[in-house]
BADO-594208 format. One record per residue: residue in three letters; z, x, y of N, C-alpha, C in turn. Coordinates in pm, whole numbers, padded with zeros to 5 digits, always signed. Layout:
<rs>
ALAZXYZXYZXY
...
</rs>
This chain:
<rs>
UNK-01006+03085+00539-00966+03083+00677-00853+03184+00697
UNK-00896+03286+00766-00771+03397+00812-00647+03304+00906
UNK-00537+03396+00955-00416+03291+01014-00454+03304+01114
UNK-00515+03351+01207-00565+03338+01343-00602+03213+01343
UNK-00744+03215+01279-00805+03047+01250-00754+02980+01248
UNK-00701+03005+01148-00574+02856+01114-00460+02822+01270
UNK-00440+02926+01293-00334+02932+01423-00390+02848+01525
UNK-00534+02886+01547-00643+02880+01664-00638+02700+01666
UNK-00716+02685+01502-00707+02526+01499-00568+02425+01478
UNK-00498+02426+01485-00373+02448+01498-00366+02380+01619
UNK-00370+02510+01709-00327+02453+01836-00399+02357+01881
UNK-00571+02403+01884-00652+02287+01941-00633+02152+01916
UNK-00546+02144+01808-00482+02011+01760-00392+01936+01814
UNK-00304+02027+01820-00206+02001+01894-00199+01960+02053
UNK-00287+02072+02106-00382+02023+02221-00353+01858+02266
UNK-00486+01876+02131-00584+01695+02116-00457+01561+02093
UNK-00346+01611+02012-00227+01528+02006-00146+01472+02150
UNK-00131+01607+02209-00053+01599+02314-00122+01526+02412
UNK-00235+01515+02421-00313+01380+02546-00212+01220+02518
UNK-00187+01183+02381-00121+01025+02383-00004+01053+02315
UNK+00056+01175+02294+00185+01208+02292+00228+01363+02384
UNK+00286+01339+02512+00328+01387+02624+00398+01511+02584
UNK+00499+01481+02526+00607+01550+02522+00573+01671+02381
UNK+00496+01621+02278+00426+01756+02239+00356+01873+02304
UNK+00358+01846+02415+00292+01942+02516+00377+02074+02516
UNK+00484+02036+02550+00627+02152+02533+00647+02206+02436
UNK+00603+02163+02317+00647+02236+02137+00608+02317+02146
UNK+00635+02460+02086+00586+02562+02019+00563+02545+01874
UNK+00440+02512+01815+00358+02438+01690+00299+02563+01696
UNK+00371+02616+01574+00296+02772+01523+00260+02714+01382
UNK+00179+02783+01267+00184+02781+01134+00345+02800+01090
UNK+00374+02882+01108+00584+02888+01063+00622+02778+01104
UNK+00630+02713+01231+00734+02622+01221+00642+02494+01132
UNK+00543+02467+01113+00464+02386+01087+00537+02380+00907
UNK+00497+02514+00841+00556+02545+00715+00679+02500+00694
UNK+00838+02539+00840+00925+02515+00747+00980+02328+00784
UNK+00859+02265+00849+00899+02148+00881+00884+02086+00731
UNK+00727+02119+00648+00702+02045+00548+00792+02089+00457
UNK+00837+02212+00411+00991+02233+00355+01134+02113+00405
UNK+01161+02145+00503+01232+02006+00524+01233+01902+00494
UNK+01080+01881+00558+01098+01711+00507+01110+01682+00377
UNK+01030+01786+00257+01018+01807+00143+01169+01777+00070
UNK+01274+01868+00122+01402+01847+00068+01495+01742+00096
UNK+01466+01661+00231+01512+01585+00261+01481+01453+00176
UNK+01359+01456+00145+01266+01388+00074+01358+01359-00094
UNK+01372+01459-00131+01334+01467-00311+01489+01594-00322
UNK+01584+01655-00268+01681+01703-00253+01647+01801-00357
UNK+01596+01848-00381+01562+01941-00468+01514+02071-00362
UNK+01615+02148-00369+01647+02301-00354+01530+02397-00379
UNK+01571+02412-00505+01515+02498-00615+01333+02476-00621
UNK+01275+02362-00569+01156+02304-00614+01120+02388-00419
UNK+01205+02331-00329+01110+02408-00235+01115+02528-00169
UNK+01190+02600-00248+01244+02753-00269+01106+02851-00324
UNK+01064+02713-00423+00995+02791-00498+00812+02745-00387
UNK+00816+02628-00354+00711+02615-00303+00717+02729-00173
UNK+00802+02743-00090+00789+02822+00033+00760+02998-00020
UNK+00804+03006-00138+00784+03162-00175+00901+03249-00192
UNK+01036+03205-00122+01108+03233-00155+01178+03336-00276
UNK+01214+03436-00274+01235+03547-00360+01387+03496-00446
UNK+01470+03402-00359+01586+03388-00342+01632+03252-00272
UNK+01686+03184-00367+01712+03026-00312+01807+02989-00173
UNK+01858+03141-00211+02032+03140-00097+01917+03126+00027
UNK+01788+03199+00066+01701+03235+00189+01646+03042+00198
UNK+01648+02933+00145+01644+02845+00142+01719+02776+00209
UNK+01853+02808+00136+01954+02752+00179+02038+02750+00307
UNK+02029+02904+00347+02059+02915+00503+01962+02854+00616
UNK+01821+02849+00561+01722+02789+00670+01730+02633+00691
UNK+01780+02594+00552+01796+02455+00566+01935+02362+00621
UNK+01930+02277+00690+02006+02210+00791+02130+02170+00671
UNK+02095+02188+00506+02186+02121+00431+02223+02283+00363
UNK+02212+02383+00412+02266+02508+00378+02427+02546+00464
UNK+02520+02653+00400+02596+02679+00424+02636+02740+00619
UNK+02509+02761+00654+02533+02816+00759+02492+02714+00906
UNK+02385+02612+00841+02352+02536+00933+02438+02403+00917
UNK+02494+02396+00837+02529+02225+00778+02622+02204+00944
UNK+02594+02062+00946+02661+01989+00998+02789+01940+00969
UNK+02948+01976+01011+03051+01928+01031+03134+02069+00943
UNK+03022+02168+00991+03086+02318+00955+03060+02389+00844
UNK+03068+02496+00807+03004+02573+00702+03084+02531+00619
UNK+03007+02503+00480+03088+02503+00354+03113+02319+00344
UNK+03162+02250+00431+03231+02125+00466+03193+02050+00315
UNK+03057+02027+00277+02983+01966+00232+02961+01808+00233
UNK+02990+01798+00346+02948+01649+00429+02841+01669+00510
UNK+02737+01579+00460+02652+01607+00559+02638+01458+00668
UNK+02565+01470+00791+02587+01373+00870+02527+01232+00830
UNK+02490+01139+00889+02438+00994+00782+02338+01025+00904
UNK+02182+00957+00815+02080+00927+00897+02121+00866+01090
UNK+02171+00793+01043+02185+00731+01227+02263+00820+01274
UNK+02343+00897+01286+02397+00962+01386+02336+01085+01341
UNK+02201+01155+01324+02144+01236+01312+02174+01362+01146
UNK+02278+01339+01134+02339+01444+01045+02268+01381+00852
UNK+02271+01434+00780+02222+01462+00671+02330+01366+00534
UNK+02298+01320+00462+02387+01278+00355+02383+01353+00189
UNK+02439+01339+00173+02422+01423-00004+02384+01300-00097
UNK+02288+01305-00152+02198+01233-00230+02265+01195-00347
UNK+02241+01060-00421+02320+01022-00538+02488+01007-00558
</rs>
């Protein structure tokens, strides 16, 4: 399947979603954001960096790390801080 295809069915999906969920109507649901959601959840999941650095293709873990909400540039309560927020008030925790 070329990425058009994939793109094409994709959307028609998304489409078919958005009839009994509304507010998916508004998303922009490309293959990329689709990719770096399962990265996310992936790390959020199993905190392992390095494991979805390597699954996304990544040349370079640091290109991980800035995309991710628990990287230096996105973190929550400021760059570097290394607090991340607790599930209920949306923000991220450091594992173990």
């Amino acid at each position: 399947m070329t990425r058009v295809g994939f793109t094409h069915v994709l959307r028609k999906y998304v489409d078919i979603a958005a009839q009994t969920c509304p507010t998916l109507g508004g998303k922009h649901v490309t293959p990329h954001v689709l990719r770096h959601t399962c990265g996310d959840d992936d790390l959020a999941s199993t905190g392992e960096l390095r494991k979805v650095s390597l699954w996304l293709g990544h040349a370079d873990m640091q290109t991980t790390e800035i995309l991710s909400p628990r990287g230096s540039h996105g973190q929550a309560g400021g760059a570097g801080s290394g607090d991340a927020p607790s599930p209920a008030s949306g923000a991220l925790h450091r594992p173990g």
